[in-house]
Wavefront OBJ file of the C-alpha trace (Angstrom):
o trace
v 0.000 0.000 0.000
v 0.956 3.693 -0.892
v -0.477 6.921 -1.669
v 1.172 9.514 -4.534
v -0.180 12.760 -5.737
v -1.885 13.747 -8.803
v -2.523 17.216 -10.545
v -5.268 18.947 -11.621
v -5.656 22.669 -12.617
v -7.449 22.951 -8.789
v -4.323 21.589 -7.139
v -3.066 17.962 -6.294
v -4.918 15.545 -4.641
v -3.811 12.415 -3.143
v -4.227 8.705 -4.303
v -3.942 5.802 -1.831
v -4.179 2.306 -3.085
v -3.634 -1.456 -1.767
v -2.490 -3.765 -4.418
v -3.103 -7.889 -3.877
v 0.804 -9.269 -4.565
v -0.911 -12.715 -5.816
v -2.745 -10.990 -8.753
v -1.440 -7.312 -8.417
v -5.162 -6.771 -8.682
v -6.374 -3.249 -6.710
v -8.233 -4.171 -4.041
v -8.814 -0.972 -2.287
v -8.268 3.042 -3.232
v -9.918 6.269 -2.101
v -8.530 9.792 -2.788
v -8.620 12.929 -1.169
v -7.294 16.390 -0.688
v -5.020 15.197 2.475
v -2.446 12.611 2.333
v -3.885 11.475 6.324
v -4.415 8.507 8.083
v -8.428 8.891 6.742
v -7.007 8.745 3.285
v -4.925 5.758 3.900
v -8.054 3.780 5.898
v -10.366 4.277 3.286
v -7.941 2.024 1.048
v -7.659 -0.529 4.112
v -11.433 -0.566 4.325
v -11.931 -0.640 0.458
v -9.571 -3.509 0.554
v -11.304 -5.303 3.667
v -14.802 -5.011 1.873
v -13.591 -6.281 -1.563
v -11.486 -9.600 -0.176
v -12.267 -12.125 1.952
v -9.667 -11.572 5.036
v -9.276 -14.551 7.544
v -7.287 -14.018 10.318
v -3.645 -14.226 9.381
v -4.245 -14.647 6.037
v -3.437 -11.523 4.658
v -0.173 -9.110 5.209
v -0.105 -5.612 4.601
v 2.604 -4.383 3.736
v 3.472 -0.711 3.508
v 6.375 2.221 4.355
v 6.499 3.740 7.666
v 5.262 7.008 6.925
v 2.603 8.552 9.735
v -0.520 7.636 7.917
v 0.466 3.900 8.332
v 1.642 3.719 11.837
v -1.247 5.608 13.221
v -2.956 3.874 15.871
v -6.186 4.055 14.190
v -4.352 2.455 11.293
v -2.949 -0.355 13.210
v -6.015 -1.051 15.551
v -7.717 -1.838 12.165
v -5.062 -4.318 11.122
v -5.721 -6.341 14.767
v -9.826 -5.940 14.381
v -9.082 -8.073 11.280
v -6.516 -10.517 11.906
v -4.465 -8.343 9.157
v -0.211 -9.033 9.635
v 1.561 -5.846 9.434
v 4.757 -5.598 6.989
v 6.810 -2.537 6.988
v 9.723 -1.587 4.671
v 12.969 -0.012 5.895
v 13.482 3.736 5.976
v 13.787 5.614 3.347
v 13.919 2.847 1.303
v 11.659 2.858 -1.905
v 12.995 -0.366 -3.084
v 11.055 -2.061 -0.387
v 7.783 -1.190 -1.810
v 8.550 -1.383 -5.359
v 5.118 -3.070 -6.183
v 2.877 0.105 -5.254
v 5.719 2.147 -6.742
v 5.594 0.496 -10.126
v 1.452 0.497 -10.186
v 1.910 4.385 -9.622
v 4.611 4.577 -12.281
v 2.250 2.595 -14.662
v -0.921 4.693 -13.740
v 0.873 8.045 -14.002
v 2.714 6.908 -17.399
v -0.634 5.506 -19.079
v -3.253 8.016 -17.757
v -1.687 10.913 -15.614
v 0.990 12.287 -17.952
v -1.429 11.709 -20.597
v -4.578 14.103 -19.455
v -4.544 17.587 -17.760
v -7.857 18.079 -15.585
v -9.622 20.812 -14.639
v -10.965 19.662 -11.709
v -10.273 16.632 -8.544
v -13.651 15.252 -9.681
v -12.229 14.588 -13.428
v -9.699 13.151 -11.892
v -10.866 11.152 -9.521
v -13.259 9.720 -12.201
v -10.241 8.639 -14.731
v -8.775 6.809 -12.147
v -12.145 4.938 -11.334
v -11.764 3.597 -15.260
v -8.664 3.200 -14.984
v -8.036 1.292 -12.331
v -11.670 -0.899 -11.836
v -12.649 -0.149 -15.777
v -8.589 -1.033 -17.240
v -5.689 -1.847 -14.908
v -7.925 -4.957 -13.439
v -10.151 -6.280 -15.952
v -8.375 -5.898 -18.909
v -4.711 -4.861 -18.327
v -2.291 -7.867 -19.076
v 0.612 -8.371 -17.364
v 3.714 -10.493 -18.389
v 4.372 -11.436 -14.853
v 0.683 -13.155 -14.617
v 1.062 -15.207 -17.858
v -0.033 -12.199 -20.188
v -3.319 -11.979 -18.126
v -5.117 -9.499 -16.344
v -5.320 -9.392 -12.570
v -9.265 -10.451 -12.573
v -8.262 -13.029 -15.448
v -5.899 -13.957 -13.254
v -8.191 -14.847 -10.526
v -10.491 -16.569 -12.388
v -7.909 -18.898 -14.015
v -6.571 -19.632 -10.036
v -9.927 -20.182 -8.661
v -10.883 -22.555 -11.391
v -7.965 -24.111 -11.014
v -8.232 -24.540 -7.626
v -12.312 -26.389 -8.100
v -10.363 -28.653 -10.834
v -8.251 -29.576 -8.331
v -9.210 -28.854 -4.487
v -6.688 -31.219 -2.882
v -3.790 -28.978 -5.045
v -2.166 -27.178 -2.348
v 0.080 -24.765 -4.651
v -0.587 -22.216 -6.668
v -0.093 -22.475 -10.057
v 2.934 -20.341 -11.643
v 1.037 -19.891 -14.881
v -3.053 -20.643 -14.528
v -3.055 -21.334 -18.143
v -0.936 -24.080 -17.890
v 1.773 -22.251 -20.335
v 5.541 -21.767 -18.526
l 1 2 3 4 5 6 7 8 9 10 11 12 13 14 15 16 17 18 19 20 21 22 23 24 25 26 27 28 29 30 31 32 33 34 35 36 37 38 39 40 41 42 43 44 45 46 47 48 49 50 51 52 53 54 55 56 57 58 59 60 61 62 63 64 65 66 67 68 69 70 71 72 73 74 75 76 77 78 79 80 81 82 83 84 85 86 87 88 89 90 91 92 93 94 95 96 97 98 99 100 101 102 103 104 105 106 107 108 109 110 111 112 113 114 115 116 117 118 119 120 121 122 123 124 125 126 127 128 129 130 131 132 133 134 135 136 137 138 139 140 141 142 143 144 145 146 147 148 149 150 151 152 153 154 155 156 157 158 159 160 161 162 163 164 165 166 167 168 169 170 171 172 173 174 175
């Protein structure tokens, strides 16, 4: 999880998003004018509503800037049996998988568009990321699928075979 900023002709606003490693699927985003701990819960919650979180099932992993180590933040991680991950200081290495969605978003939509308002915005990264990045973005790294292609392939993998204990490298079946 992360947040970044993006411009409109009213100011910047503030992106947060929660990205599923397995599928690198967006499970959770909200923006707003305030990179706070409220910005960075409404991902969390987003994220909680949209998967299926058992306790200890799921690890979140983020920096350790203040909107992440907030109590409010980290009382919501316990109330769900969520493991906390942090990266090292100042290192932006050791959350290179929000870092290259945000490189990919600002490269394929961002640099691309100039809005007047945080309302435009805020509505070209609703198609992007629910109507493009997830439904029909492939990615090399998940066998030239997309993240919810990805899923599907998995979980019908998975019903083929429910004593299979692994998951798949490639659902298609292609190396």
């Amino acid at each position: 999880a992360d947040a970044t900023r993006i411009p409109t002709s009213e100011g910047v606003f503030w992106l947060a998003a929660v990205r599923d490693a397995f599928s690198n699927r967006i499970v959770g985003w909200r923006c707003s004018d305030r990179c706070d701990t409220d910005l960075v819960l409404g991902a969390l919650e987003y994220a909680i509503f949209s998967r299926d979180v058992r306790d200890g099932q799921l690890i979140h992993h983020s920096d350790r800037g203040s909107t992440y180590t907030a109590i409010r933040f980290t009382n919501r991680w316990a109330d769900n049996g969520i493991l906390p991950s942090m990266g090292s200081v100042g290192d932006s290495y050791d959350n290179a998988l929000m870092e290259n969605f945000f490189s990919t978003l600002k490269i394929e939509l961002v640099y691309r568009n100039s809005w007047r308002t945080r309302d435009e915005a805020e509505n070209a990264i609703f198609n992007y990321i629910d109507g493009w990045y997830n439904t029909q973005r492939i990615q090399k790294d998940l066998g030239r699928l997309s993240p919810d292609e990805y899923e599907t392939a998995w979980h019908a993998s998975q019903e083929a075979e429910p004593a299979a204990a692994t998951i798949p490298t490639s659902p298609t079946g292609v190396s």
